[in-house]
KEKE-3310 file (N, C-alpha, C; in steps of 0.2 Angstrom, whole numbers, plus 5000, padded with zeros to 4 digits):
npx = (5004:5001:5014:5008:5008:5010:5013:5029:5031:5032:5042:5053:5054:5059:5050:5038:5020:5010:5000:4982:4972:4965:4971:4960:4962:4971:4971:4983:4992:4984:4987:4977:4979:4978:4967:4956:4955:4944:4930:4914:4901:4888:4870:4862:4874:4884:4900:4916:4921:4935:4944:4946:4951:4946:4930:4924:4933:4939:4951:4971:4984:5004:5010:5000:4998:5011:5010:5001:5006:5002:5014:5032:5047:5055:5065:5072:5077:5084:5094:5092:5082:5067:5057:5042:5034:5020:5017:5008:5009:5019:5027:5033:5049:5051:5059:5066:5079:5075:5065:5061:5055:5050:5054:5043:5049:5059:5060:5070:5079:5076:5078:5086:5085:5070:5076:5085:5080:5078:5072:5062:5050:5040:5032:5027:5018:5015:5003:4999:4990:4986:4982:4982:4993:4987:4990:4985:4980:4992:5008:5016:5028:5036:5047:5054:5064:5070:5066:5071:5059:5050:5034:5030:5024:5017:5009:5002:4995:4986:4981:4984:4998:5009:5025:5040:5055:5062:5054:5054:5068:5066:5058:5066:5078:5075:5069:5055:5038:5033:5024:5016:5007:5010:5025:5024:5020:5031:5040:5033:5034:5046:5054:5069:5080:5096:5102:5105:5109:5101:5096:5101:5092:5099:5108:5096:5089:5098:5104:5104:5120:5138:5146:5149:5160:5170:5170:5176:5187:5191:5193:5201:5209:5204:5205:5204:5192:5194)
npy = (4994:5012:5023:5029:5047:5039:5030:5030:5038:5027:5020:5030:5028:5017:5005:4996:4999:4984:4972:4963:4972:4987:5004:5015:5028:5033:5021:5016:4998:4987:4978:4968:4975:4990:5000:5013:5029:5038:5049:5041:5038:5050:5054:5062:5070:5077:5070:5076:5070:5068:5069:5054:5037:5027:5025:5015:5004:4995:4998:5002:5009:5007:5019:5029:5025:5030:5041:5046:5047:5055:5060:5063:5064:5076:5076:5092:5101:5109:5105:5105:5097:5092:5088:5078:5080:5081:5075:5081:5093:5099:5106:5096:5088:5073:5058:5043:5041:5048:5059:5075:5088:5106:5119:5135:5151:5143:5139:5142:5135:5125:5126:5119:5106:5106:5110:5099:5086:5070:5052:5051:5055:5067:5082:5095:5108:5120:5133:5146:5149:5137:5125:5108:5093:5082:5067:5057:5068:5072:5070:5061:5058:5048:5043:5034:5042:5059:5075:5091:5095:5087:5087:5090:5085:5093:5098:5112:5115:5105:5107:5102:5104:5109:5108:5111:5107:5116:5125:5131:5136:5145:5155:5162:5164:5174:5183:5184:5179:5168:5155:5145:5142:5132:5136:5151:5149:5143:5153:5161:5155:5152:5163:5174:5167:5160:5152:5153:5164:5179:5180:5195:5206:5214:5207:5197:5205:5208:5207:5194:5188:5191:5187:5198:5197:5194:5202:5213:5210:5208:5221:5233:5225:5224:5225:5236:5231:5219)
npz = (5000:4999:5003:5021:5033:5046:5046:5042:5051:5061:5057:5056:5072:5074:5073:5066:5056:5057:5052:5049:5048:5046:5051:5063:5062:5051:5041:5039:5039:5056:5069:5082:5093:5101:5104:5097:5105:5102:5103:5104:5093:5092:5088:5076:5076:5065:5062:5059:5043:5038:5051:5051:5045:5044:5050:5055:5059:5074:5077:5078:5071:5072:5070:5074:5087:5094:5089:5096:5111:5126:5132:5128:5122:5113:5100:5094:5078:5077:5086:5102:5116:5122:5135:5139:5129:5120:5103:5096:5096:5088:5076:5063:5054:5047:5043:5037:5044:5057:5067:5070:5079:5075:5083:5081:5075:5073:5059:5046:5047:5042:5027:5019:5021:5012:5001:4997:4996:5007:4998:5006:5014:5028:5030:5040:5046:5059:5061:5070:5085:5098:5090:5082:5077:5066:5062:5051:5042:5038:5024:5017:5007:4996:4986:4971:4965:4965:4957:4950:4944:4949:4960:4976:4995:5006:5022:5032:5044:5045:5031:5013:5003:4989:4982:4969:4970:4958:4956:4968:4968:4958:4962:4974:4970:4962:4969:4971:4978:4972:4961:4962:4977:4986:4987:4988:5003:5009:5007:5015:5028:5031:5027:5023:5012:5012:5002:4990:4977:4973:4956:4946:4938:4928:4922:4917:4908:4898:4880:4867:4862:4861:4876:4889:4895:4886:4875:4881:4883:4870:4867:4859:4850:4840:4824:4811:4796:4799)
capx = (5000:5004:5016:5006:5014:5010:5019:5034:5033:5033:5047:5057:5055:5061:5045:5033:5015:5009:4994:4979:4966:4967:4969:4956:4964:4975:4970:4988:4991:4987:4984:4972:4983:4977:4959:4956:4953:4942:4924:4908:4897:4881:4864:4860:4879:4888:4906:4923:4924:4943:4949:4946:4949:4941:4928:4918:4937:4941:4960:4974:4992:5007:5011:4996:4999:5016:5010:4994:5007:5003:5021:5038:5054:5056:5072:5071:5080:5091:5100:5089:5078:5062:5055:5035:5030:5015:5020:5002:5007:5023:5029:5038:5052:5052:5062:5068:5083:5071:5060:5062:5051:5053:5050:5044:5054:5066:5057:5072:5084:5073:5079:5095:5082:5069:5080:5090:5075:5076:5066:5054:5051:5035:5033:5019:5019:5007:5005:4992:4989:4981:4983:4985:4994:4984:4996:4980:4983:4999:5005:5021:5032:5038:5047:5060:5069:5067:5071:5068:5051:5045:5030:5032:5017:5016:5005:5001:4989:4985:4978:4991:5001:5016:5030:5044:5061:5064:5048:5056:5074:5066:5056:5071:5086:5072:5068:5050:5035:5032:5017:5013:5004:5014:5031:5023:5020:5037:5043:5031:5034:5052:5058:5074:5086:5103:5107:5102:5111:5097:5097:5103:5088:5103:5110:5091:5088:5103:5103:5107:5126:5147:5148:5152:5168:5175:5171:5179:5197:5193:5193:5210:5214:5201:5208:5197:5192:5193)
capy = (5000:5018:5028:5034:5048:5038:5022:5032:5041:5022:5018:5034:5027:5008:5003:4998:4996:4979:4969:4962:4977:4995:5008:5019:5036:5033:5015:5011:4991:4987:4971:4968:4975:4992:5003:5018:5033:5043:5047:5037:5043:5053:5053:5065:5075:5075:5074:5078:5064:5070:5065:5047:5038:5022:5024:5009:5001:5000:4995:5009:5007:5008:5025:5033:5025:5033:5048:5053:5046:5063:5064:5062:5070:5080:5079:5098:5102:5115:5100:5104:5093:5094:5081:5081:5086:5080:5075:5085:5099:5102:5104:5091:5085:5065:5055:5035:5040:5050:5064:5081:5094:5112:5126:5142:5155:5140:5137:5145:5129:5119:5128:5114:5100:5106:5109:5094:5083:5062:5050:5047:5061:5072:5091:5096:5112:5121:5139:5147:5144:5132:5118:5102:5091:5076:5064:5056:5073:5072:5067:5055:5057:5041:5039:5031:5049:5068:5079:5096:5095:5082:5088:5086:5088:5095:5102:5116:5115:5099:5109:5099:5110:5105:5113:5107:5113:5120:5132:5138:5142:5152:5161:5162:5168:5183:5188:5184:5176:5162:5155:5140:5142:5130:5139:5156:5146:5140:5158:5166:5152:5152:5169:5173:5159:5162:5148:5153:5171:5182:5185:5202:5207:5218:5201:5194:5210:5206:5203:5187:5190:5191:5186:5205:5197:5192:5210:5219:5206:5209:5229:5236:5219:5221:5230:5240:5228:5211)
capz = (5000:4999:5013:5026:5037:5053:5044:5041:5059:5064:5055:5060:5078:5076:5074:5060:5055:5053:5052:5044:5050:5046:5058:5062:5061:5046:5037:5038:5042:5061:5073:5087:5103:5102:5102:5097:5108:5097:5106:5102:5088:5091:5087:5076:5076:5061:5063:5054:5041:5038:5054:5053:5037:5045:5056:5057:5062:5083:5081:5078:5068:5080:5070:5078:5095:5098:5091:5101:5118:5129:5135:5123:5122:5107:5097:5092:5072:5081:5091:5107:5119:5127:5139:5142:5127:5114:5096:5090:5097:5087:5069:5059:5050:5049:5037:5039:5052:5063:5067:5074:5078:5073:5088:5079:5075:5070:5053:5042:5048:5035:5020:5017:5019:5009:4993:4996:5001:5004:4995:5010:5021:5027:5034:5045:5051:5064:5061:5076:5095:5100:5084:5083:5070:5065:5059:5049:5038:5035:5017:5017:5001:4996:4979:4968:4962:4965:4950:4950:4943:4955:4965:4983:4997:5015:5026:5035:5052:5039:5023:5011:4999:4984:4978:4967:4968:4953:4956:4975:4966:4953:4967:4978:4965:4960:4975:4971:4981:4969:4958:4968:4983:4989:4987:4993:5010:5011:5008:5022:5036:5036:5027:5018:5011:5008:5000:4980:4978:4968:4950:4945:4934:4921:4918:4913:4903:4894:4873:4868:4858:4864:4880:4890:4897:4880:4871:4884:4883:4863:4863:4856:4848:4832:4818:4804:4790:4802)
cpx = (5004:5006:5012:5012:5015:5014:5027:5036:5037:5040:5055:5059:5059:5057:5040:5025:5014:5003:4989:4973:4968:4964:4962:4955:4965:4974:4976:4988:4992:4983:4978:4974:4978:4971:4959:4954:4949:4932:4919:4901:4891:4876:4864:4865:4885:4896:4911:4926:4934:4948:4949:4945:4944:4938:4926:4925:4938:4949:4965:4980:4997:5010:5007:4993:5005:5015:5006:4998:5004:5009:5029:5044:5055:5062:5070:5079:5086:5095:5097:5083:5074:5056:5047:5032:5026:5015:5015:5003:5013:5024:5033:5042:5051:5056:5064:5072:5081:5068:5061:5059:5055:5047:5047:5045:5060:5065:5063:5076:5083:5075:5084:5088:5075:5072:5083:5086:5078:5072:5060:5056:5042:5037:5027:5019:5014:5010:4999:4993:4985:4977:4985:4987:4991:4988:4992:4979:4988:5000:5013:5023:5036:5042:5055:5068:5066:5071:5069:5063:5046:5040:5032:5027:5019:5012:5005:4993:4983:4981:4984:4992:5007:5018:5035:5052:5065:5058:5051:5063:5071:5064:5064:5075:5079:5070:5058:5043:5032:5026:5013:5015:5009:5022:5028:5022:5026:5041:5039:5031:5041:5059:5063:5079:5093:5106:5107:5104:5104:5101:5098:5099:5092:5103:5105:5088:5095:5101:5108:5114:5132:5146:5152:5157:5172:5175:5175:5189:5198:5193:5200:5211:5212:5203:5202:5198:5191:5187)
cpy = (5006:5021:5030:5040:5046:5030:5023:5036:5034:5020:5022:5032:5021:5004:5000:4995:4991:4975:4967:4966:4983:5000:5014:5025:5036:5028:5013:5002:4991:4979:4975:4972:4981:4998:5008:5024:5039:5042:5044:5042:5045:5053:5058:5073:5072:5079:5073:5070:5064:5067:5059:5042:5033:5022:5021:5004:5002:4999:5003:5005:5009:5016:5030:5031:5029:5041:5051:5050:5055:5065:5059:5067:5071:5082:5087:5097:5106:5111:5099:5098:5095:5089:5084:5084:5078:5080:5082:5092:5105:5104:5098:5089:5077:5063:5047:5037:5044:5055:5069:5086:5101:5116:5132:5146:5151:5138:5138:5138:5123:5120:5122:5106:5102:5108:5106:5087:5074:5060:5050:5053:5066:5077:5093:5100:5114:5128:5143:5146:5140:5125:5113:5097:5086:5072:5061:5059:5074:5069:5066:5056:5051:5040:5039:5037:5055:5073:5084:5100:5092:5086:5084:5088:5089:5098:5107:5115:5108:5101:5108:5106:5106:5110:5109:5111:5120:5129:5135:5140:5145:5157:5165:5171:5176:5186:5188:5180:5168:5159:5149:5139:5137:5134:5147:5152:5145:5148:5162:5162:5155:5159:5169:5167:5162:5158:5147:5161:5173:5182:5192:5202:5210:5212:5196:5196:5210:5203:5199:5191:5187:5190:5193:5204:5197:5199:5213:5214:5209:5217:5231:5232:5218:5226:5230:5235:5222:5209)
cpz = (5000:5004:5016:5028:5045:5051:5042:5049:5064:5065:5057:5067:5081:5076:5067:5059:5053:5055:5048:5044:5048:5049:5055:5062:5054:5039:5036:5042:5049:5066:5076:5093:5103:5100:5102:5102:5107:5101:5101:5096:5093:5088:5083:5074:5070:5062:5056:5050:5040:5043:5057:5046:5037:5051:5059:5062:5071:5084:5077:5077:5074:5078:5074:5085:5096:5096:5094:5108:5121:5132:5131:5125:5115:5105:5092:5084:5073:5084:5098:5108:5123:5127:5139:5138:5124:5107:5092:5093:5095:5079:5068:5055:5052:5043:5040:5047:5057:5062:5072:5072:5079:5077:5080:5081:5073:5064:5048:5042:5044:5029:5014:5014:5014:5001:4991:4999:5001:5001:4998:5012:5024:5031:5035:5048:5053:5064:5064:5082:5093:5094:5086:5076:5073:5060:5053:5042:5035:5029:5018:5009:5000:4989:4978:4965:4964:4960:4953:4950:4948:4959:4973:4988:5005:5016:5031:5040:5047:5033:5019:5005:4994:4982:4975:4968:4962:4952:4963:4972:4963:4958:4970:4973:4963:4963:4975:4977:4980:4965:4963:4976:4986:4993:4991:5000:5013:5012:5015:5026:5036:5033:5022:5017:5008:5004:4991:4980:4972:4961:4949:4939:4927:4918:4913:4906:4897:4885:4872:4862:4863:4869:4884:4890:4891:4874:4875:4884:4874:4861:4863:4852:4841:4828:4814:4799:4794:4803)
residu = (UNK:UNK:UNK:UNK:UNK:UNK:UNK:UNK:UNK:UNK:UNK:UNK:UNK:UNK:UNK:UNK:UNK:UNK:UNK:UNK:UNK:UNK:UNK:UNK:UNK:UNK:UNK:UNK:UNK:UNK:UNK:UNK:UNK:UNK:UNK:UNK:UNK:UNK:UNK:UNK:UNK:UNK:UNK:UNK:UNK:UNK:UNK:UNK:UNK:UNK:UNK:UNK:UNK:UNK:UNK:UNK:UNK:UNK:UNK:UNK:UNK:UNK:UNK:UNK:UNK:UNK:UNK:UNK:UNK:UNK:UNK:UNK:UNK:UNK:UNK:UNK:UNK:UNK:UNK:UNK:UNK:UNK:UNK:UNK:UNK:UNK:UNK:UNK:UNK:UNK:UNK:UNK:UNK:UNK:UNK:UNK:UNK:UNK:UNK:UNK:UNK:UNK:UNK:UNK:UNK:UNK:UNK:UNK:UNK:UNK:UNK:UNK:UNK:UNK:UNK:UNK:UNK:UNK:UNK:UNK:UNK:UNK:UNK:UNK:UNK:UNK:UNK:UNK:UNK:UNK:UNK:UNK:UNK:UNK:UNK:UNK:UNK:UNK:UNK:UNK:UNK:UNK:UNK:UNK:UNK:UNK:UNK:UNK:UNK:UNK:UNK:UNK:UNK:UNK:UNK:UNK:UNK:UNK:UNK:UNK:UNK:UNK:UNK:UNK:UNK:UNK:UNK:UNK:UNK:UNK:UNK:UNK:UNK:UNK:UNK:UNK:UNK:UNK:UNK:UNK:UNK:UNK:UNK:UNK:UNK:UNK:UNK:UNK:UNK:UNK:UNK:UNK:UNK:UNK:UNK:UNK:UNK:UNK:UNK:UNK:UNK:UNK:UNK:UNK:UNK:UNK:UNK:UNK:UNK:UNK:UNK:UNK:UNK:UNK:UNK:UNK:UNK:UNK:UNK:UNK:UNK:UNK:UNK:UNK:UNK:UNK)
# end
C-alpha cells in the first residue's frame, strides 16, 4: 500500500505498522493490541469525516499510537531537547533515520532540507495557537527519484500544499514570492534563504550576443576591416 505519514513516523521510531486490519485514524496496516481513543458517535451529530479515514474500524496502527502518547521528548531540528511534550502539538520534519520537531521562530533551519529533500520524508507544520497536528493529515512522500520538477506535498495545520524545487529556486534567485501556493507558504513560514544568491535582473535583461567578458578582453585587439 501507499506511505502513510503515521507508517513512516513508525518507522522513524524503530517501529513499524503491521497487520491484517486498518487503523482507524490513518487506514495504515494494524493488529488487534490496540483501540482507538476517538469518542463514540452521536445521534443526530455529524462529525469531521477527515479526521478518521476508518471509522467503522476500533483498532489503531502503531504510527498513531506513539503519536497521540501525551508525554515524549522531542528531538528539536536546532539540536535541542524537550521532555514532556505531545507530538500533536509540534511541527515536523520526519524521514527514515528520525523525526524532529521544529519550535517556531526556527522554521528557516529547514531551508537545506527542503531543497535537498530524501526520497521518503513528510513536513507538517502548525502555524496558530492552540493547533494540533493530526498525523492522519499528514502526506508522506515516498518515491524512487526527486528531480527538480517532482512535485512534493506537505502540510500546513493539515491543509496539504506542493511545491517542486525548481519552482522555490526560481522564486528564491528573483527575489520573488512564487506562483505556487505551495512555494509562497514556504517563503512566508520560514523567510529569507541564503542559500540561491538572487538573480541580478541587468543580467536577465541582457541581449542574447558576445559574452560581455569576451568583448571587453577583445577591445584594442580588432583591427578596421577584420
Amino acid at each position: 500500500m501507499m506511505m502513510t505519514a503515521s507508517m513512516l513516523y513508525a518507522i522513524s521510531q524503530g517501529r513499524r505498522c503491521e497487520g491484517p486490519r486498518e487503523c482507524h485514524w490513518c487506514s495504515a496496516p494494524c493488529d488487534e493490541r490496540w483501540v482507538h481513543d476517538d469518542d463514540p458517535p452521536v445521534i443526530g451529530i455529524k462529525r469531521d469525516a477527515q479526521m478518521t479515514r476508518r471509522p467503522g474500524n476500533p483498532w489503531i496502527c502503531e504510527g498513531c499510537r506513539i503519536w497521540r502518547r501525551p508525554r515524549i521528548t522531542v528531538n528539536l531540528l536546532d539540536g535541542k531537547q524537550l521532555d514532556g511534550q505531545s507530538a500533536r502539538r509540534w511541527s515536523w520534519w520526519v524521514e527514515d533515520s528520525g523525526a524532529w520537531g521544529i519550535a517556531r521562530g526556527t522554521y528557516q533551519t529547514l531551508w537545506t532540507k527542503i531543497l535537498r529533500p530524501p526520497l521518503r520524508f513528510f513536513l507538517a507544520f502548525l502555524d496558530g495557537p492552540d493547533i494540533k497536528n493530526h498525523i492522519q493529515l499528514c502526506i508522506a512522500n515516498d518515491l524512487p527519484i526527486i528531480k527538480n520538477n517532482t512535485w512534493l506535498a506537505f502540510t500546513v495545520n493539515g491543509i496539504p500544499f506542493r511545491y517542486s524545487i525548481y519552482e522555490l529556486k526560481e522564486a528564491l534567485q528573483r527575489g520573488q514570492s512564487g506562483k505556487e501556493p505551495g512555494v509562497q507558504e514556504f517563503i512566508r513560514l520560514l523567510g529569507p534563504c541564503n542559500i540561491y544568491p538572487k538573480v541580478n535582473p541587468k543580467d536577465e535583461e541582457r541581449k542574447p550576443g558576445r559574452p560581455v567578458k569576451n568583448i571587453e578582453k577583445l577591445k584594442g585587439t580588432v583591427r578596421e576591416g577584420d
